[in-house]
N, C-alpha and C positions, 0 to 999 in steps of 0.2 A: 253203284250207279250204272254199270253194266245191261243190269237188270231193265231198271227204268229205259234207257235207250233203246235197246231191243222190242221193248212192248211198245214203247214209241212208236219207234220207226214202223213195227208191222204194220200199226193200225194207220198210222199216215200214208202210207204205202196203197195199204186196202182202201180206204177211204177215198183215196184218189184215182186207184182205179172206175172203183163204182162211179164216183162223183164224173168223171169220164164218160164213161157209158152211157148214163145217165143222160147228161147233156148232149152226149154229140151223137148220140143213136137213141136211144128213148126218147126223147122230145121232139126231135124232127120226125123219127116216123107217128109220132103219137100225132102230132099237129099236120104234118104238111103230105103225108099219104090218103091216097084217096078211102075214106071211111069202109069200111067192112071188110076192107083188102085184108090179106095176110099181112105185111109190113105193117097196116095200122094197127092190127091186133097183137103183133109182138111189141110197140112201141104203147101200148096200151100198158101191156104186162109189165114191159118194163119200166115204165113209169110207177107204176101202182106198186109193184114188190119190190124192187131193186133203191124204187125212193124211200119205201119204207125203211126197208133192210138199212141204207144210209144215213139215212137219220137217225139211228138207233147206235150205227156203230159213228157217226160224228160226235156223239155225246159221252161213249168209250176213248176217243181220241182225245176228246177236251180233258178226262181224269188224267188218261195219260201223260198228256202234254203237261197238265197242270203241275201234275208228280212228279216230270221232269224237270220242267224249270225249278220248282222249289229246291230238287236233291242237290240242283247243279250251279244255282244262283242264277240264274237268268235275268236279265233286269228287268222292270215293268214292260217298257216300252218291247224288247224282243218279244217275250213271252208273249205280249195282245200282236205284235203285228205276226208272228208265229201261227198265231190261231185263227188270224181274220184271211193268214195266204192260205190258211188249210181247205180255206170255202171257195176258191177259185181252181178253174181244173188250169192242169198244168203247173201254173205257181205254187200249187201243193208240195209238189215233186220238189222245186227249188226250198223250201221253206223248210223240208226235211231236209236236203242234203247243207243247208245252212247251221240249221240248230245242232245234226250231228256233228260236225266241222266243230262249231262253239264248243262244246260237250268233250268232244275229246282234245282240243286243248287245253280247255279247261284239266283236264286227267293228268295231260301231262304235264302243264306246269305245277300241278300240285302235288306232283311224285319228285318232284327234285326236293333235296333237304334245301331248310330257308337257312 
């Protein structure tokens, strides 16, 4: 299970930065700089490849996560709301350091003999 959390966590990780970026520097300079300026053409750029590149590794993160909760048990309800903080910047951040917390006690109450 090791495994699974580690590819997790990277991609939550990444994902939320970009999804960061994204938001709080691509979209404002893309919209609110004055058109042909240098800012509006980085916020161009990064809107257009940096959104892509996101969306491509948001649907890497959903295997992930998916693969996760299954190894780990995860119950309905964690696993969707797990995936729905993953699409909010910031709450990203919190939604990984939850599910790993879950994940590794899950570990260790399952290394004691029953």
């Amino acid at each position: 299970m090791n495994a699974a959390l580690t590819r997790y966590r990277v991609m939550a990780n990444l994902v939320g930065v970009l999804l960061i970026v994204l938001v709080l520097v691509g979209v404002p300079l893309k919209y609110l700089a004055t058109p042909g300026t240098g800012p509006q053409e980085v916020g161009e750029w990064i809107t257009t490849y940096l959104g892509v590149a996101h969306g491509w590794l948001y649907m890497v993160f959903l295997v992930a996560a998916a693969l996760l909760a299954r190894q780990a048990r995860w119950s309905i309800p964690f696993t969707v709301g797990t995936l729905l903080l993953g699409t909010v910047p910031v709450a990203s951040f919190v939604a990984e350091r939850r599910a790993t917390a879950r994940t590794r006690d899950l570990q260790v109450s399952s290394s004691y003999p029953r």
